[in-house]
C-alpha positions as CSV (number, residue, x, y, z in Angstrom):
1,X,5.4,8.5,-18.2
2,X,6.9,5.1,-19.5
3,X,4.1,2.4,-19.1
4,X,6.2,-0.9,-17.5
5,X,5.8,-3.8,-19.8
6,X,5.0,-6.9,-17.8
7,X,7.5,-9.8,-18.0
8,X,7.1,-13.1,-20.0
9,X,5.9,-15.1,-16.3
10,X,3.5,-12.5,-15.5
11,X,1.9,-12.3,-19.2
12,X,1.3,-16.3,-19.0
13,X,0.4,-16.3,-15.6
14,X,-2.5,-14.0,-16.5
15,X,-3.3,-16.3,-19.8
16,X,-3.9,-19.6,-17.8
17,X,-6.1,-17.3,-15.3
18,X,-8.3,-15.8,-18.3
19,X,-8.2,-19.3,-19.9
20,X,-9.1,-20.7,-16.4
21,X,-11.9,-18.6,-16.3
22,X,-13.2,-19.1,-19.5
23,X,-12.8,-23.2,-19.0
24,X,-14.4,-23.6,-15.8
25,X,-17.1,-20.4,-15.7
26,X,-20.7,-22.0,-16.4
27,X,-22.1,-19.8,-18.4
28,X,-24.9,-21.5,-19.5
29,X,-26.2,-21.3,-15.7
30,X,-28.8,-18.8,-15.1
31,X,-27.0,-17.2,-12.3
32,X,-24.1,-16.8,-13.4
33,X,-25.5,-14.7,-16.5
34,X,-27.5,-12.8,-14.4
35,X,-24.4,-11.7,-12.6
36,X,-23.0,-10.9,-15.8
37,X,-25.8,-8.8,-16.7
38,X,-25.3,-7.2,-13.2
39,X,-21.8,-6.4,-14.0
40,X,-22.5,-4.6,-16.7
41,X,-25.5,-2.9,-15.5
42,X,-23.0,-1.7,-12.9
43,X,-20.6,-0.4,-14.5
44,X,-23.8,1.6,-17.5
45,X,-24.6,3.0,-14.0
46,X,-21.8,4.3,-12.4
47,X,-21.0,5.7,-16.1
48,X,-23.8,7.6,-16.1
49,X,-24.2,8.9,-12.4
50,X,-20.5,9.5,-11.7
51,X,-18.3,9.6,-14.6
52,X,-19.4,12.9,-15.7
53,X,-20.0,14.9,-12.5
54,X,-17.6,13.5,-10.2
55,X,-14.9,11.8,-11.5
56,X,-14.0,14.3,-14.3
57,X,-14.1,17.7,-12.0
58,X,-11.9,15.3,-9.8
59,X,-9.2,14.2,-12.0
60,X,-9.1,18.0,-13.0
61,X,-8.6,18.9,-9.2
62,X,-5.8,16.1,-8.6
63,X,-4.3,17.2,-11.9
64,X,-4.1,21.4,-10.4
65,X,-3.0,20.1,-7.1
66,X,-0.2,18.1,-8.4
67,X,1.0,20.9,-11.0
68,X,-0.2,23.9,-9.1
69,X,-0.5,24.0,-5.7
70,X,2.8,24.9,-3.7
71,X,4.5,21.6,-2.7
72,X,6.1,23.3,0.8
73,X,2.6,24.5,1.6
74,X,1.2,21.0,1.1
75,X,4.0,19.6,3.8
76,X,4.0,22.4,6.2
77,X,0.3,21.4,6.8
78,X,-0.3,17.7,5.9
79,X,3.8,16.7,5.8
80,X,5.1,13.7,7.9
81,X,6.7,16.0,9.9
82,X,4.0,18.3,10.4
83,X,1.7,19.6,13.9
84,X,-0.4,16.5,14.0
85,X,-3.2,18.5,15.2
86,X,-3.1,20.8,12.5
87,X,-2.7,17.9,9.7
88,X,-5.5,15.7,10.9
89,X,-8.1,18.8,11.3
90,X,-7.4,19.8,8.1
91,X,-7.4,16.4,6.1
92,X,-10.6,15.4,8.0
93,X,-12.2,18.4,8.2
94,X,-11.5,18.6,4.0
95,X,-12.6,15.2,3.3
96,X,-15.9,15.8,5.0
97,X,-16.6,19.4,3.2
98,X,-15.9,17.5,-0.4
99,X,-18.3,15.2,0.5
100,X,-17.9,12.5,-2.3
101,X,-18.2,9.0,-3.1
102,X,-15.0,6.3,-2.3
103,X,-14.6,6.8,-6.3
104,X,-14.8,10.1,-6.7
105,X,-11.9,11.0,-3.0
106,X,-9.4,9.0,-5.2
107,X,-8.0,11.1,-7.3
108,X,-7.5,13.9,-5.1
109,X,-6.1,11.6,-2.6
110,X,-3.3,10.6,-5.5
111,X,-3.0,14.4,-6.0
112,X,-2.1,15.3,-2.5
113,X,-0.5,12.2,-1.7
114,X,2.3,12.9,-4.6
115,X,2.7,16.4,-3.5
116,X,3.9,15.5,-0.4
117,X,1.2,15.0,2.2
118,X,2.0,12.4,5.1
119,X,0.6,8.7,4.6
120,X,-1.0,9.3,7.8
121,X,-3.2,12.8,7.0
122,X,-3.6,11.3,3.4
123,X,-5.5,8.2,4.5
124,X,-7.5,10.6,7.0
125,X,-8.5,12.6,3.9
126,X,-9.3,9.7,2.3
127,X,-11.6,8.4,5.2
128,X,-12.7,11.2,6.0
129,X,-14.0,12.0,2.1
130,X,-17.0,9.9,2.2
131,X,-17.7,8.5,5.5
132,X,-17.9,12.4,7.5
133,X,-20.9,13.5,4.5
134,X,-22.7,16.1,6.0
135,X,-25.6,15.3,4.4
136,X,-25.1,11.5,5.0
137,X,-24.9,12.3,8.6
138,X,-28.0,14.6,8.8
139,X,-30.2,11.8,6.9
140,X,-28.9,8.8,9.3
141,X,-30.4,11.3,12.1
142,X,-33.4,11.3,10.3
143,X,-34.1,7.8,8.9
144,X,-31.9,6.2,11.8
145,X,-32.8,7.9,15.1
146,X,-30.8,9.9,16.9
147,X,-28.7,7.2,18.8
148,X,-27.7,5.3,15.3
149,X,-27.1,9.1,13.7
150,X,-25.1,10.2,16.7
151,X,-22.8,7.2,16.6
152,X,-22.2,7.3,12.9
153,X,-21.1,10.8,12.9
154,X,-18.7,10.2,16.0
155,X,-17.2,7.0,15.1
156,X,-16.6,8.6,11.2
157,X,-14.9,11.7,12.6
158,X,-13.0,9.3,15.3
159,X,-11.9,6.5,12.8
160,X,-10.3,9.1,10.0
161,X,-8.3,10.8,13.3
162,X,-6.9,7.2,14.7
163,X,-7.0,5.2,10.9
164,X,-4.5,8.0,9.6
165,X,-2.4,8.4,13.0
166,X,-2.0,4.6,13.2
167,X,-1.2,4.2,9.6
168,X,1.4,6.8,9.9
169,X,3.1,4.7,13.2
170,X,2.8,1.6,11.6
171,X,4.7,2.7,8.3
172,X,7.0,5.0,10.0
173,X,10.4,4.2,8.7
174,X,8.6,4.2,5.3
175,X,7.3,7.6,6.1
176,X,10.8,8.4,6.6
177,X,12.6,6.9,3.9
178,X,10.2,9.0,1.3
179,X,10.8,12.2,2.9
180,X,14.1,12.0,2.2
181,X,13.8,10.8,-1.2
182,X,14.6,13.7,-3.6
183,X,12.3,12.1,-6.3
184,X,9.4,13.1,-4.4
185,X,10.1,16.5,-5.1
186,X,11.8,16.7,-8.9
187,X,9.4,17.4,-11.9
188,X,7.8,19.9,-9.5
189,X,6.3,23.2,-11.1
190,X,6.3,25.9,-8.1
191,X,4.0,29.0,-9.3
192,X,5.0,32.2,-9.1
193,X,3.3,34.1,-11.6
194,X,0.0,33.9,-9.2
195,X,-0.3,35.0,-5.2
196,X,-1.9,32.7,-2.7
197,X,-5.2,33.9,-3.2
198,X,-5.6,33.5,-6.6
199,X,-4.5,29.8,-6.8
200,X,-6.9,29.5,-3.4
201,X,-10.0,31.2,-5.9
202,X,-9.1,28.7,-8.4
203,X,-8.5,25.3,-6.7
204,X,-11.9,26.4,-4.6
205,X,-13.8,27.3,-7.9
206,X,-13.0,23.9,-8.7
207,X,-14.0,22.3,-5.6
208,X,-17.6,24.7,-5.5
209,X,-18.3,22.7,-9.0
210,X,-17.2,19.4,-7.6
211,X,-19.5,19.9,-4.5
212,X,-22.5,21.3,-6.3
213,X,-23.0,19.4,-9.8
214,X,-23.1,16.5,-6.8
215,X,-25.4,18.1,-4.5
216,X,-28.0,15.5,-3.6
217,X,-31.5,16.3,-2.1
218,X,-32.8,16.0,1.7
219,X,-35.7,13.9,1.9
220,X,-37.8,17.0,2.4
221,X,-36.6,18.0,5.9
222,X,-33.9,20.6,5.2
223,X,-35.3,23.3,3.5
224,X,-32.7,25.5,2.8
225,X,-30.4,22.4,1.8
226,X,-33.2,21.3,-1.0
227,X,-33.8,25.3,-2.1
228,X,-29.6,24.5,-2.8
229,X,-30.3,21.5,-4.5
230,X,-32.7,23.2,-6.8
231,X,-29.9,25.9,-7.5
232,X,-27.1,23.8,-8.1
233,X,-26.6,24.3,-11.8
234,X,-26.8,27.6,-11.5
235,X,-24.5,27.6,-8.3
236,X,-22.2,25.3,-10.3
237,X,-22.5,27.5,-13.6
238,X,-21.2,30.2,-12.0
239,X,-18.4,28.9,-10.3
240,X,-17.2,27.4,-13.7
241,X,-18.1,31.0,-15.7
242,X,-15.3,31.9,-13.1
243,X,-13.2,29.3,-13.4
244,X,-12.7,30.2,-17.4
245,X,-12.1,33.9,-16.3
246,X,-9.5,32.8,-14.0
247,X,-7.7,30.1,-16.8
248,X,-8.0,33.0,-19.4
249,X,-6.7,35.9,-17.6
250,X,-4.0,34.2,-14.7
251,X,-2.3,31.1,-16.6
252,X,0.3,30.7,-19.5
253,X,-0.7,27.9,-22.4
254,X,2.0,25.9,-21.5
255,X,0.8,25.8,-17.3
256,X,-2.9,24.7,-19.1
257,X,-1.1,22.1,-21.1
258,X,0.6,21.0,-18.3
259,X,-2.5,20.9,-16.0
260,X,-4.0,19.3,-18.9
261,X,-1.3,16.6,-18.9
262,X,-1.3,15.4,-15.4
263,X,-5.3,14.9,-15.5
264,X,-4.5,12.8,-18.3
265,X,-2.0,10.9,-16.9
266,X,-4.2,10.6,-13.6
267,X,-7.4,9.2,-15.5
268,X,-5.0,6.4,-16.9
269,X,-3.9,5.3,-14.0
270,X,-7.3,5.3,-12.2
271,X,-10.1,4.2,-14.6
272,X,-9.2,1.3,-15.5
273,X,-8.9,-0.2,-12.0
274,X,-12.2,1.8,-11.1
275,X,-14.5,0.4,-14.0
276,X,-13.2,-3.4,-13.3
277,X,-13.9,-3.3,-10.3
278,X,-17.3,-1.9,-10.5
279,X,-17.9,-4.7,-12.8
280,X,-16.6,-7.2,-10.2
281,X,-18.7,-5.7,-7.5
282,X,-21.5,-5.8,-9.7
283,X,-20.5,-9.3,-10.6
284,X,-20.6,-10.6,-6.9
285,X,-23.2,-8.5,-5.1
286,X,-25.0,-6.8,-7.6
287,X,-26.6,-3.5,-7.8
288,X,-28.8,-2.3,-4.9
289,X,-32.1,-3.8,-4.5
290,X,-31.0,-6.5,-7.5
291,X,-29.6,-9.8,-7.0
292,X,-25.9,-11.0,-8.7
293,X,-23.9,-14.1,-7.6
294,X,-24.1,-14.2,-4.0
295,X,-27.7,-14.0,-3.2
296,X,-28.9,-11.0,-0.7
297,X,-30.6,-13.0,2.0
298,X,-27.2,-14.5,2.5
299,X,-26.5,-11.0,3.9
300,X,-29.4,-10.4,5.3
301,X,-29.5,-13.1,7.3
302,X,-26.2,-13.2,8.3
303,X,-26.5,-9.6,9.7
304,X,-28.7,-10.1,12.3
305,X,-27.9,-10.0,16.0
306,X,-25.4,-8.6,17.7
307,X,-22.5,-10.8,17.7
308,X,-18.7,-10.2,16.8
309,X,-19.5,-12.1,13.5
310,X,-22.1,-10.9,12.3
311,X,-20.7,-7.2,13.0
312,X,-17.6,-8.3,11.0
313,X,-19.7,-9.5,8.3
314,X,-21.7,-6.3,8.2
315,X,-18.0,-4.7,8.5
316,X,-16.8,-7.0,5.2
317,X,-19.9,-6.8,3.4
318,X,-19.9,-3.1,3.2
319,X,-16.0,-2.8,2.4
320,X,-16.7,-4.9,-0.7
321,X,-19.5,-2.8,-1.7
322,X,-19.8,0.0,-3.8
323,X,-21.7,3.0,-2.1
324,X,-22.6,6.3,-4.3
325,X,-23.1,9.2,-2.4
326,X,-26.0,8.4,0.5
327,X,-26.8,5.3,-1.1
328,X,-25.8,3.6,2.0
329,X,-28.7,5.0,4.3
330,X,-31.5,3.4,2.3
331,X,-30.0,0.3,1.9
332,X,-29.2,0.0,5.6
333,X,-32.6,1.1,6.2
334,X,-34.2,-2.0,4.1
335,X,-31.5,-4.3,5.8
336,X,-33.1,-3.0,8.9
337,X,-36.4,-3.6,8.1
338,X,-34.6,-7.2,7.2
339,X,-34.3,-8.4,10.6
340,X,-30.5,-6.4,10.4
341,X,-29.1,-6.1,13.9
342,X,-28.0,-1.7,15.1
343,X,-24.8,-3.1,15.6
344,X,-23.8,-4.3,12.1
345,X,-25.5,-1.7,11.2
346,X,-23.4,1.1,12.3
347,X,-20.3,-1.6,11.3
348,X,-22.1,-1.2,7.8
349,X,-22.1,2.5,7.5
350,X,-18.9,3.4,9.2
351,X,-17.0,1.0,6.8
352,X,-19.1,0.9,3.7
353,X,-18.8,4.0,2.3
354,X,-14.9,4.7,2.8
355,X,-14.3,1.6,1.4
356,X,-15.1,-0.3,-1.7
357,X,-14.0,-3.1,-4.0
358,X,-12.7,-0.4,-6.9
359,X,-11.5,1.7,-4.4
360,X,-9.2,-1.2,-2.8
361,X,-7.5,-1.5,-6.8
362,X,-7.1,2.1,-7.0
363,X,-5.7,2.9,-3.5
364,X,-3.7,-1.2,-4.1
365,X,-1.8,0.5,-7.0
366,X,-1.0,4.3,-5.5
367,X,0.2,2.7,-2.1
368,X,1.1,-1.1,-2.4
369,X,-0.5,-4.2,-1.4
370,X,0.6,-3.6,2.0
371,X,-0.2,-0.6,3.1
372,X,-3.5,-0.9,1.3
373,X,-4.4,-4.3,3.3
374,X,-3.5,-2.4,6.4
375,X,-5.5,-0.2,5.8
376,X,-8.6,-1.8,4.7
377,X,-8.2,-4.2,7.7
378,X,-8.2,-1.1,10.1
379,X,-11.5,0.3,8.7
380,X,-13.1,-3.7,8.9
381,X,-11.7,-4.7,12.5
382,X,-12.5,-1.2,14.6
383,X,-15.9,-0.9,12.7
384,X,-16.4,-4.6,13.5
385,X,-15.5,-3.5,17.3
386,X,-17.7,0.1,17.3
387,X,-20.9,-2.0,16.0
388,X,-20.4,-4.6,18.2
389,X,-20.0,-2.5,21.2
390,X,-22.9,0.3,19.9
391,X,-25.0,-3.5,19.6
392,X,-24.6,-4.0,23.4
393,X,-26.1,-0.5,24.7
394,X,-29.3,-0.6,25.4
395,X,-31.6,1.9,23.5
């Protein structure tokens, strides 16, 4: 794939921003290099905790859906066109067995996306990814209570239903326009050396890896989850000892090529937008528990209460943020003890972790400004409106 070379106005307009930058940044100030240092500490962590594990089995998965998986399948059950009940169950029922980060759902959204799943059941897959965590939910019962955990899990499961159903009438005659473009569907390899079931064993051995390199531990209350935890290489070993019997035995070198090829092509497009903005999230906020550019009392104090600003706040705050997997329930839990309101709270974890600052780049470039800021203001206003109106019911 051609890269598009930028035109003259664009290449100087981003040389007076970098020379902007560099004239008017104080770098001699304290805070400012301490949000540097943050910025990179960032970006060192997310290297190490979710390069490797998650992104990587990802971009592999996005790369098999997109050269693999049967292209009619993919629209008879997530299409435009297809039983809305069956679409949504599936996209959000999918998201919330993967279980990943707002990182890591990005990829396979691309991959799905491309293949020819509706905007509408795309965006509720990639809701649905990291806010509807099993785990996540289970330890927001735990550290949260019941009322906070009950309204977390309803309001995730709710928002990826009515997020992806109103994106898809929103952007209708768009919707239309691309099922009817014949480009969606050129370059397309359909499989036929492989039945169903053996490109199912392979896209799941995939997924099992996926799902258990990143299985994260309980905090001691779920036994049989943590006896999984303790097995996961194994669990994971053995899913990819069958992976490389499947690869070996069912595919042609120039399908593993191929497969090899669109991974490729899909970590270009992605990493770059992912590590800068981790770097401007660590930049601006920082990593959690540490301090960057804008201090963290200013959030902690401005998420107290229960009123429609500071829910929106809480609502903003978390969309900018980056959240790896169940990161989000200690750090609401210290906001908590921080004088933070239930309200914003819930506004917090129902738009933190679908959303963050990378994320917004990443899902900016697959889908267009546009639909990406309709999208990111759907998850701020109705988690702004559910954590306001969870603030108002007495507990």
């Amino acid at each position: 794939m051609a890269s598009k070379e930028l035109s003259p106005n664009k290449k100087i307009l981003i040389f007076i921003g970098v020379f902007a930058l560099a004239y008017f940044i104080p770098f001699g100030n304290p805070v400012v290099q301490n949000a540097f240092h943050e910025a990179f500490f960032m970006l060192a962590d997310y290297a190490r905790q979710h390069v490797l594990l998650c992104l990587i089995p990802a971009f592999f998965i996005a790369g098999a859906i997109t050269v693999f998986l049967n292209q009619q399948a993919v629209i008879k059950y997530l299409g435009p066109k297809a039983n809305k009940a069956v679409a949504y169950t599936v996209a959000s029922v999918s998201g919330a067995i993967l279980a990943v980060c707002s990182c890591t759902v990005l990829p396979l959204f691309k991959g799905i996306y491309k293949k020819g799943a509706g905007l509408g059941p795309a965006v509720s897959f990639l809701y649905s990814g990291p806010a509807i965590s099993i785990l996540a939910i289970v330890l927001s019962f735990k550290v949260f209570g019941w009322q906070l955990g009950l309204a977390r899990m309803i309001g995730a499961v709710v928002f990826a239903v009515v997020i992806g159903l109103m994106m898809h009438l929103i952007f209708r005659k768009d919707e239309e326009k691309r099922v009817t473009d014949e480009k969606m569907f050129s370059g397309v390899h359909e499989d036929s050396s492989r039945n169903l079931g053996q490109t199912g064993l392979y896209m799941a051995s995939m997924i099992g890896i996926l799902v258990f390199l990143n299985w994260a531990p309980s905090d001691g209350s779920l036994p049989v989850w943590d006896f999984i935890y303790q097995l996961k290489w194994w669990i994971a070993g053995g899913f990819g000892i069958g992976l490389i019997v499947m690869l070996i035995f069912w595919f042609r070198k120039d399908e593993l090529k191929e497969w090899v090829v669109a991974t490729r092509d899909f970590s270009l497009q992605i990493v770059p937008l992912l590590f800068g903005g981790v770097m401007i999230a660590g930049f601006l906020l920082g990593r959690p528990g540490h301090t960057a550019l804008i201090p963290g009392e200013w959030i902690s104090s401005a998420v107290g209460g229960n009123s429609l600003l500071s829910n929106f706040f809480a609502a903003v705050s978390g969309a900018l943020m980056y959240f790896a997997t169940l990161t989000e329930v200690p750090i609401v839990q210290g906001l908590l003890g921080s004088g933070m309101g239930h309200g914003p709270a819930l506004a917090l974890l129902l738009a933190g972790p679908s959303l963050s600052l990378p994320s917004m780049l990443v899902i900016g470039g697959e889908l267009g400004a546009k639909k990406t800021l309709v999208y990111i203001a759907l998850v701020v206003v109705l988690s702004t409106f559910a954590g306001w109106i969870y603030g108002m019911i007495p507990l």
